[in-house]
C-alpha positions in Angstrom: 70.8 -63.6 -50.5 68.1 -62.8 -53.3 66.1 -65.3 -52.5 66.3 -64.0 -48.8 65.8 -60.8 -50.1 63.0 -61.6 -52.6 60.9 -63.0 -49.3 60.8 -60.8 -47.1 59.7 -57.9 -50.1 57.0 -60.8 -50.5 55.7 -60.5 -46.4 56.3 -56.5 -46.9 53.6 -56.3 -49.6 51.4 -59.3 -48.0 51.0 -56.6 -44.8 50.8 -53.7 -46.5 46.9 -53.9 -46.9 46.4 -54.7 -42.9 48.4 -51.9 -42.1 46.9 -49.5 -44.8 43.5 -50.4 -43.3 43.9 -49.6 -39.9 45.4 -46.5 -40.7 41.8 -45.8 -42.3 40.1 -47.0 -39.2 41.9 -44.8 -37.2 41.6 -41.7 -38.9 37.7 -42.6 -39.3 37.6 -42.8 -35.7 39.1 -39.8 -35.1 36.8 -38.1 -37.8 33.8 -39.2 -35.8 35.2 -38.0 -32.6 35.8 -34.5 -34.3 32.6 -34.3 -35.7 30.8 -35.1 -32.4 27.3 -33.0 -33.1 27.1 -32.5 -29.1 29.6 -31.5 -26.6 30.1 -30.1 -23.2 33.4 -28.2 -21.8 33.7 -26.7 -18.1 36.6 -24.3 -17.6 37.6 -26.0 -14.4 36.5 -28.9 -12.3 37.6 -28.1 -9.4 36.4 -24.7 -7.4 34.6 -23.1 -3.9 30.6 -23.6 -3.3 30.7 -19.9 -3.5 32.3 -19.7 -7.0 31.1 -20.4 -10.5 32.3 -22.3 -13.7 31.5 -21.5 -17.0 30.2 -24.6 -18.5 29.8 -24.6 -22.8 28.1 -26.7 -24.5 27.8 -27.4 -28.4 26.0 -29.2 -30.8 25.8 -29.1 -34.4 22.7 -28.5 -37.0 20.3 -29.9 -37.2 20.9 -31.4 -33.8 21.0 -27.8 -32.7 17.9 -27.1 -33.4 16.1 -28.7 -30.2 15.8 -26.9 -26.9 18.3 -27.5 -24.4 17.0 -29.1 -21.4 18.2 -28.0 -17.5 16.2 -30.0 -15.5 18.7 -32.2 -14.2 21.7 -30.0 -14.2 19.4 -27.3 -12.0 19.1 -29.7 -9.3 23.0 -29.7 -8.1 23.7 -26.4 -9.6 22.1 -23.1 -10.1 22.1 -21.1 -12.7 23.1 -17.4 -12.5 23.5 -16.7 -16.2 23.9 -17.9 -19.6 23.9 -16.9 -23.2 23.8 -18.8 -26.9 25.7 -18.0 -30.1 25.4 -19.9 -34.2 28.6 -19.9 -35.4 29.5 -21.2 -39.4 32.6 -22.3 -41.1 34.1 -23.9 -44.3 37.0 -26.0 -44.9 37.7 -28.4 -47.9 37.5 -31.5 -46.0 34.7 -31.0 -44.2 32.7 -28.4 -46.7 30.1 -26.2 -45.0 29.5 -26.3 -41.1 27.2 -24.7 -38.3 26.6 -25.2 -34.6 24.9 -23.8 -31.5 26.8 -22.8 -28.7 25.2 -22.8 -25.0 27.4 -20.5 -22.4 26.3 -21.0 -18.7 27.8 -19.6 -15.5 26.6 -22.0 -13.1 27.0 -22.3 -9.0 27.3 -25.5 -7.1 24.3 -26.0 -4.5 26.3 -28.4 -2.5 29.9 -29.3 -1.4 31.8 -32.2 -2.6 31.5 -34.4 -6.0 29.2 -33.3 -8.2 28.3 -34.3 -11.6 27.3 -32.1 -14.3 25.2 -34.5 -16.7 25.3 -35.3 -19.8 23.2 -33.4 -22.7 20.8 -35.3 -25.6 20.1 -33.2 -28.4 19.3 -35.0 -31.8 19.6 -38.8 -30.7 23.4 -37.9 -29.6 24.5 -37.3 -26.4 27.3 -35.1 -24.2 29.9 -37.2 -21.9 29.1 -36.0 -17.7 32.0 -34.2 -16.2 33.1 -34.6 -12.5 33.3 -31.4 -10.7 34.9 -31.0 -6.9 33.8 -28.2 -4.9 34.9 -27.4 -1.6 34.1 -25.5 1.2 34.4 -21.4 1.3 35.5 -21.6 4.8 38.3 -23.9 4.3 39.7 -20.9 2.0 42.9 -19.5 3.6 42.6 -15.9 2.6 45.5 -13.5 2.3 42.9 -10.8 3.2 43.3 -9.4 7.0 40.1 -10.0 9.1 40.2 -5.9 10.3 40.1 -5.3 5.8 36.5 -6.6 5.7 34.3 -6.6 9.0 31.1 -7.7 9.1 28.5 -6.8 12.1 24.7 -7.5 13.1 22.3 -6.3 15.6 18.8 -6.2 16.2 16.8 -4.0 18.7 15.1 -6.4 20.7 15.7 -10.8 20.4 12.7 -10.8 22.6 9.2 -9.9 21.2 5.4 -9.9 21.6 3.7 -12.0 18.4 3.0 -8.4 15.8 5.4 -6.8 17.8 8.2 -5.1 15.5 11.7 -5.0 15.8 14.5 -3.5 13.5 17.6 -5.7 12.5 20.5 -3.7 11.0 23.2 -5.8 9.1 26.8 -3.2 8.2 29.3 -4.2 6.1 32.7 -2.0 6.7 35.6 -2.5 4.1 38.9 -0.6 3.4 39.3 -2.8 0.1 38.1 -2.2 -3.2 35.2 -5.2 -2.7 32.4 -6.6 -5.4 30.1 -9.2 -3.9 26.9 -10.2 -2.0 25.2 -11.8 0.8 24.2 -15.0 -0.7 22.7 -16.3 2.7 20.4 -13.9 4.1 17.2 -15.7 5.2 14.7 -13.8 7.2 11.3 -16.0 6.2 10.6 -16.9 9.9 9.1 -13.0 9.6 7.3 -10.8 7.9 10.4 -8.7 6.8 10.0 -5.4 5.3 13.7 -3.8 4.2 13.7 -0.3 5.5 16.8 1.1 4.4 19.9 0.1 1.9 22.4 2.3 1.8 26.1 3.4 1.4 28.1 5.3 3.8 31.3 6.0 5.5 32.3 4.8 9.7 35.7 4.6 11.2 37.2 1.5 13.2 40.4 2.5 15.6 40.3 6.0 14.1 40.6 4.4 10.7 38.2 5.5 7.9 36.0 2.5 5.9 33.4 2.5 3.7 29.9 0.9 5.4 26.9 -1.4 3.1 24.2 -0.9 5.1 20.7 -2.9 5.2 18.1 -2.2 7.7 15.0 -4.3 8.3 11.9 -4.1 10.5 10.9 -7.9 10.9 7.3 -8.4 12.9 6.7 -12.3 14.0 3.7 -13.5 13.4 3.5 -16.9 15.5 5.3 -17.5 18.9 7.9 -19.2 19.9 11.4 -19.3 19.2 12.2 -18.1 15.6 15.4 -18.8 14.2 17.7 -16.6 11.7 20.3 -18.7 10.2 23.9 -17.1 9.5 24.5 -14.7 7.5 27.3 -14.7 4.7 29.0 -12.2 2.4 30.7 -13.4 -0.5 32.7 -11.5 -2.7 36.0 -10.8 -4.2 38.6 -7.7 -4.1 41.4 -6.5 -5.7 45.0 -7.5 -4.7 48.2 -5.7 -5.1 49.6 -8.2 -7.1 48.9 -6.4 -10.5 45.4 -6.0 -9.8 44.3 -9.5 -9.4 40.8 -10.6 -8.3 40.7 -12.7 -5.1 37.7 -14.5 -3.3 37.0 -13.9 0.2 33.7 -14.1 2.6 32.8 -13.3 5.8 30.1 -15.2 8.2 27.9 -13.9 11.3 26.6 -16.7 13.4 23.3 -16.8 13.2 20.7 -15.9 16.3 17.2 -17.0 17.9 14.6 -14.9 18.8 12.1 -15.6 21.5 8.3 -14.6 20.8 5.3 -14.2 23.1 1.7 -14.6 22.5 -1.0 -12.3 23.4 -1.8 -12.2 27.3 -4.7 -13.4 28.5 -5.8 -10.4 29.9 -6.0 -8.3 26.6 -9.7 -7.8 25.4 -10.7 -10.6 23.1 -12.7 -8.7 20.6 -10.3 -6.3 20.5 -7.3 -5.3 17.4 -3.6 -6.9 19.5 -1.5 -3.5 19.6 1.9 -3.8 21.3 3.4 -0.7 21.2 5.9 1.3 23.4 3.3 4.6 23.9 0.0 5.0 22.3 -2.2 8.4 22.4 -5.6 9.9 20.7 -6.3 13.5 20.1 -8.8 15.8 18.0 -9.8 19.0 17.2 -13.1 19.4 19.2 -13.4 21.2 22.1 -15.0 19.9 25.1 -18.5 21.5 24.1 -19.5 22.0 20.7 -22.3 23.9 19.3 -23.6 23.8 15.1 -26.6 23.3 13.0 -28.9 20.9 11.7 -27.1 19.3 8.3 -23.9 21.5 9.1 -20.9 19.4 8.4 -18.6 19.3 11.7 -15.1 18.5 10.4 -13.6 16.1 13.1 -9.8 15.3 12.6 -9.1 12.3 14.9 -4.8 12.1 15.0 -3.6 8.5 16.2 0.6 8.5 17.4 2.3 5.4 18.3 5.9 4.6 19.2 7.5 1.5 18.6 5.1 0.5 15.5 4.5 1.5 12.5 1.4 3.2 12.3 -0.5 0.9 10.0 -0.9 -1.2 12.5 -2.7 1.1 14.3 -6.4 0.4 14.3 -9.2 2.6 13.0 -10.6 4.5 16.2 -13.8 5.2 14.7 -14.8 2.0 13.7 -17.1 1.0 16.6 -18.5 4.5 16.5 -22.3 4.4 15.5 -24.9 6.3 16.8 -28.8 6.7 15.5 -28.6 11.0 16.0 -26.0 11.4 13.6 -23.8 10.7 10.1 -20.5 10.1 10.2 -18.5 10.7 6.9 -15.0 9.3 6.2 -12.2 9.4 4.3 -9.1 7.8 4.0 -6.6 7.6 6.6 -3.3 9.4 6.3 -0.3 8.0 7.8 2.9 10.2 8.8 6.0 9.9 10.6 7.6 12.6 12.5 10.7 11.7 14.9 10.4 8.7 16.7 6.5 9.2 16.1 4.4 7.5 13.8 0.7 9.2 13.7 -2.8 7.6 11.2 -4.9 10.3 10.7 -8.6 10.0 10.2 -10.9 12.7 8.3 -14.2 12.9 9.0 -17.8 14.6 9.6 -20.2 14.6 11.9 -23.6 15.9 10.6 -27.0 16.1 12.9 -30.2 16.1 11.1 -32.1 17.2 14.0 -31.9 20.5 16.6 -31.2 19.8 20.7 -28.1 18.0 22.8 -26.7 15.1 21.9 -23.7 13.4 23.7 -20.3 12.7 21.3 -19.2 8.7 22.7 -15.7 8.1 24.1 -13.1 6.8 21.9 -11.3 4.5 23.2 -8.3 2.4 21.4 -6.7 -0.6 23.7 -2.9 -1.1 23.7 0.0 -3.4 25.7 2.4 -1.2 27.4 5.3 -3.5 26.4 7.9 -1.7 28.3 6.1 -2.1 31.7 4.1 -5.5 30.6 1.2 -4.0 30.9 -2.8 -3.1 29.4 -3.5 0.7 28.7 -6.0 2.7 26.9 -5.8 5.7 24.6 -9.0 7.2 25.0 -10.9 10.7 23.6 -13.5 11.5 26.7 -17.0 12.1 25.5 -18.2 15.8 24.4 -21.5 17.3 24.7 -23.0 18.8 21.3 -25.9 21.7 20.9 -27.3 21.7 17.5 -29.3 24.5 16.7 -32.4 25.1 14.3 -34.9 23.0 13.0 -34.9 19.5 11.5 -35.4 18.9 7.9 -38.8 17.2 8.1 -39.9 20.3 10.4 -39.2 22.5 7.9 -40.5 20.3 5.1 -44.1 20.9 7.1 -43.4 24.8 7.6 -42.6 24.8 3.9 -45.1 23.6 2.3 -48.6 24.1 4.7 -51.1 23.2 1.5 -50.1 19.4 2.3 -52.0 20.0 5.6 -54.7 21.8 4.0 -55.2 19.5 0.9 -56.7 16.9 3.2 -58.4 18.7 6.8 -58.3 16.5 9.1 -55.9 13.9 7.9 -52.4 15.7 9.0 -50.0 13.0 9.4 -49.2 12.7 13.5 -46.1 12.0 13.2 -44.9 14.9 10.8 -46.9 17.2 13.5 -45.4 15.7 16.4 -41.6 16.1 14.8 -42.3 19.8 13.7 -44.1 20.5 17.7 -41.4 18.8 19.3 -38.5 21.0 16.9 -40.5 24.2 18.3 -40.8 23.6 21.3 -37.0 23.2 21.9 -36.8 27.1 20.7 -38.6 27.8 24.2 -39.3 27.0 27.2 -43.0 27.8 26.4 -43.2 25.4 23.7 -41.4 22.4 25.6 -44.4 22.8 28.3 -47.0 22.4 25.3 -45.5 19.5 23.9 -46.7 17.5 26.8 -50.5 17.7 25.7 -50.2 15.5 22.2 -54.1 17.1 21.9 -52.6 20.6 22.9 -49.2 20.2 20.5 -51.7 19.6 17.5 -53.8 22.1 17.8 -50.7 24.7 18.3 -49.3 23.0 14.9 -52.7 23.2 13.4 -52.4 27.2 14.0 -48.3 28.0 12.8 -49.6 26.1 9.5 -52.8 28.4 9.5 -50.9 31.8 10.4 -47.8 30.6 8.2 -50.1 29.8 5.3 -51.9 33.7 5.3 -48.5 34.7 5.9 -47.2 33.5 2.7 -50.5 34.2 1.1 -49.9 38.0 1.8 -46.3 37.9 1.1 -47.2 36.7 -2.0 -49.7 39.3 -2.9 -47.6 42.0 -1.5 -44.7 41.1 -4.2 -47.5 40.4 -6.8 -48.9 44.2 -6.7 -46.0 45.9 -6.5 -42.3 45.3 -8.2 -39.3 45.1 -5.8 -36.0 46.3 -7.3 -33.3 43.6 -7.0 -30.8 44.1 -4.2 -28.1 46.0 -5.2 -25.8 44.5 -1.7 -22.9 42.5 -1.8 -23.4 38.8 -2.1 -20.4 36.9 -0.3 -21.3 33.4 -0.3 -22.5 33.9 -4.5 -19.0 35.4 -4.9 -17.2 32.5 -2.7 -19.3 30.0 -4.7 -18.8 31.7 -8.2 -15.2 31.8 -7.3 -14.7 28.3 -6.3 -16.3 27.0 -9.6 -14.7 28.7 -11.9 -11.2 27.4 -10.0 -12.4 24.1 -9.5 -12.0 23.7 -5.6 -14.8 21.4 -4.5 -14.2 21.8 -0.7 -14.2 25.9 -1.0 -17.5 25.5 -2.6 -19.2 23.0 -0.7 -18.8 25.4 2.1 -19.7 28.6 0.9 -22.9 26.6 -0.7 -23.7 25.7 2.9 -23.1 29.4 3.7 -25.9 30.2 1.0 -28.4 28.0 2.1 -27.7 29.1 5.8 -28.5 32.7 4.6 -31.8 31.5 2.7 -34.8 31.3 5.6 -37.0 28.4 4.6 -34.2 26.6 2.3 -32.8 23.4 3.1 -30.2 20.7 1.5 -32.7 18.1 1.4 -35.2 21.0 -0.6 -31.9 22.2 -2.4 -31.7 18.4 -4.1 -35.4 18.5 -4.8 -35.3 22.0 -7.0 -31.9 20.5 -9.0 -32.2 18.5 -11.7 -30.9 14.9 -12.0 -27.4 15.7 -13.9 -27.1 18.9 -11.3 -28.5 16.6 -7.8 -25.5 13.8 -9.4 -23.0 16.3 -9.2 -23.6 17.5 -5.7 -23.8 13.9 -4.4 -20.4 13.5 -6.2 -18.9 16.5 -4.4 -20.2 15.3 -0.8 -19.0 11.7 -1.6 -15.6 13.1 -2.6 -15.2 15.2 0.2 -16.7 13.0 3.1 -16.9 9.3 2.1 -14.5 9.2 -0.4 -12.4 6.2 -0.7 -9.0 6.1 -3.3 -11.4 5.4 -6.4 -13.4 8.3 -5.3 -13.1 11.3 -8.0 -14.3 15.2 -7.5 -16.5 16.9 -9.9 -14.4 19.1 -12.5 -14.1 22.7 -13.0 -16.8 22.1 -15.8 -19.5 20.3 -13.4 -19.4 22.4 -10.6 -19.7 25.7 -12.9 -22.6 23.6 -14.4 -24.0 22.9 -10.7 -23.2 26.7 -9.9 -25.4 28.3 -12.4 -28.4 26.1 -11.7 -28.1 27.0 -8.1 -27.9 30.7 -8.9 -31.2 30.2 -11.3 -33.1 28.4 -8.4 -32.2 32.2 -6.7 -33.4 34.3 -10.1 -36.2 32.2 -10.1 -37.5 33.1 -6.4 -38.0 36.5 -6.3 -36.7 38.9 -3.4 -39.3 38.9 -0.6 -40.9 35.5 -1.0 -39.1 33.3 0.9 -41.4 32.4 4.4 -39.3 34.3 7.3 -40.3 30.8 9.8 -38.5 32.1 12.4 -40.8 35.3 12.6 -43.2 32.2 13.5 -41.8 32.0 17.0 -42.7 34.6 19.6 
């Protein structure tokens, strides 16, 4: 029995080495495995397309260090959010440690098995995990159908190409519901969102709360254009001690069918669908002004049906050789049902006698009767009265025909015959004879130039005492300086140099000097081509261009200013 006893003490201690080792193999194993330096962790595998996981991932310094790349996890799932912490700790077995930690709330893109790869960072790697994800509308719901009800209409599924129509998409709940629509693709159109908004409806006499989005989509190709369904997803609050529950509603989705242009709309001409289309201005039928006078014409555009951007500019074929036309932005308004583009402008005739005002015409398709109409402003007959700038240039100044007798320019001579003759009938008659017409020029410039000879001696030898009347259009332009309102003085200026005999703009620039001339171009430009970059003169510039005007006045004393129109008989 000892020696029995004896052996087997001796195969005890002979094994005792094997099994001591693998003990240390085992726990070095595990010791590895704990001190992994990257890991990844998802809080479940197993969840709807319409749900997220939170997926962690860690890695130890300096492993941590690197960037973490996406790229391959971003092609089966999407990423709505994420974050990062360093965390430290210290132990006596395994002394002083840090790591990263990478927290991402990810979506599946597709339904079924889907892997979430593995991470390298620092020559190690993560293990992939298997994820199942299944399909929202395999989710049986404890939620009624009449708790959340989702609805979508549009005006019109069958459309001109350009032509607008408004899709509304309501959202009525009697739950307390978080969520979105995470399918709501309207890229077959140029989609604009009108309106988002919460409100309050009633279904069966029952009160809900409404989500509301409105679009106006406008197709710009035809054919048939598709919009795909449209899904809610979201979750809401059970009874069952507050507990958060999935649920998601679908609409079918919808085609809508999209005609080009007819062939019988003008080619050259801007495609404008619209359900009524109208012009109106603020001329009269006959309009009478003067030469450089600045005719405000306010040209008002309404549509129905369309916005009124799309409206084209009405003016832009206008052009005519007997006048300016000045513009400014176009204003765009909605009142009602009505949307209305309002154009600014003015007209301004350099020259006296009758002149003609084109039609305006804007072309439109009548889509509710299928048909081509025009919105049109009928022509207008203007009078312009008084005499053209280089007429009175010549009257002005008669020592530039009497610097070189015998050398008059013709053309200056006929311009300033054919201005005077349409103050009479007498004068029209003369203007036949080109020999006649010069000699009667030859004699205004002779009688004008003794005429301002003797007025000119007249004031010389004796003193004239400065008028002591009321000046309106010096107070109106003093006035508007000093407050800074460029319009108010750009009229009473005109008013000033109406009231001067013998002055006009085009001699007004002449007399200013270059800063002064700068700041009255900037004041026209403002007010009548003046685009968004455009800026007005200040308070400080048009005082400035105030007081030079009223020294060009001080400087020209009472009395001397040719009366031309004494000229006539």
């Amino acid at each position: 029995m000892v020696n029995t006893a004896r052996a087997r003490l001796r195969s005890l201690l002979a094994r005792l080495p094997l099994r001591v080792g693998g003990c240390l193999a085992t726990l070095c194993l595990l010791s590895a495995a704990a001190s992994a330096t990257v890991t990844a962790d998802a809080d479940r595998t197993r969840l709807y397309q319409d749900e997220t996981l939170t997926l962690t991932i860690r890695a130890n310094f300096p492993a941590a260090n690197e960037p973490l790349d996406l790229t391959a996890l971003t092609t089966l799932f999407q990423v709505v959010g994420q974050s990062q912490t360093t965390q430290s700790r210290y132990s006596t077995a395994q002394g002083q440690e840090r790591w990263r930690e990478w927290r991402l709330q990810i979506q599946p893109r597709e339904i079924g098995t889907l892997a979430i790869p593995n991470f390298s960072l620092g020559g190690e790697q993560s293990s992939p995990i298997m994820v199942t994800v299944m399909n929202p509308a395999d989710r049986q719901e404890g939620l009624p159908e009449e708790a959340v009800i989702l609805s979508v209409s549009i005006d019109d599924d069958s459309l001109y190409i350009g032509q607008s129509t408004t899709l509304t998409v309501n959202l009525d709940y009697q739950v307390r519901l978080q969520g979105n629509f995470d399918q709501l693709d309207l890229s077959a159109f140029d989609a604009e969102k009108l309106n988002e908004d919460n409100t309050q409806t009633r279904h069966g006499g029952q009160p809900y709360r409404r989500y509301q989005l409105v679009y106006r989509l406008t197709p710009e190709q035809d054919g048939t254009l598709s919009i795909p369904e449209i899904r809610f997803v979201g979750q809401y609050e059970s009874s069952n001690y507050g507990q958060q529950l999935r649920m998601h509603r679908i609409h079918p989705g919808f085609d809508v069918a999209v005609k080009p242009i007819p062939a019988s709309y003008p080619a050259n001409a801007v495609w404008l669908p619209a359900e009524s289309v109208s012009l109106s201005d603020n001329l009269g039928s006959r309009i009478q002004a003067e030469v450089n006078e600045h005719i405000d014409w306010q040209v008002s555009t309404r549509i129905q049906g369309q916005p009124a951007t799309q409206l084209p500019d009405p003016l832009a074929s206008l052009a005519d050789d007997d006048f300016r036309l000045y513009r400014n932005s176009p204003e765009f308004t909605q009142t009602g049902g009505l949307q209305q583009r309002t154009d600014q402008a003015a007209l301004v005739f350099s020259s006296p006698g009758n002149y003609d005002l084109p039609a305006v015409r804007v072309p439109w398709w009548d889509i509710k009767n299928d048909r081509l109409r025009y919105a049109e402003l009928s022509a207008r007959s203007i009078r312009i009265e008084g005499i053209s700038n280089e007429a009175m240039d010549i009257l002005a100044n008669p020592s530039r025909s009497d610097s070189e007798p015998g050398t008059v320019d013709a053309a200056n001579q006929r311009s300033a015959t054919a201005t005077l003759a349409g103050q009479g009938g007498v004068w029209r008659w003369v203007s036949v004879s080109l020999g006649i017409g010069w000699l009667a020029t030859a004699l205004v410039f002779w009688a004008s130039n003794r005429y301002l000879k003797r007025r000119l001696r007249e004031t010389v030898s004796r003193s004239v005492p400065e008028s002591t009347e009321p000046r309106p259009a010096e107070d109106d332009m003093a006035r508007a300086a000093h407050s800074g309102d460029v319009s108010a003085y750009h009229a009473a200026l005109l008013r000033w140099l109406r009231a001067r005999r013998g002055w006009t703009p085009a001699q007004l620039r002449a007399k200013l000097g270059e800063s002064e001339r700068g700041i009255l171009a900037q004041a026209e430009s403002y007010l009548f081509a003046g685009t968004a970059d455009t800026q007005a003169p200040d308070r400080k510039a048009l005082i400035t261009l105030n007081d030079a005007v009223q020294a060009l006045q001080a400087s020209r004393a009472p009395g001397t200013e040719p009366d031309v129109m004494t000229l006539y008989p």
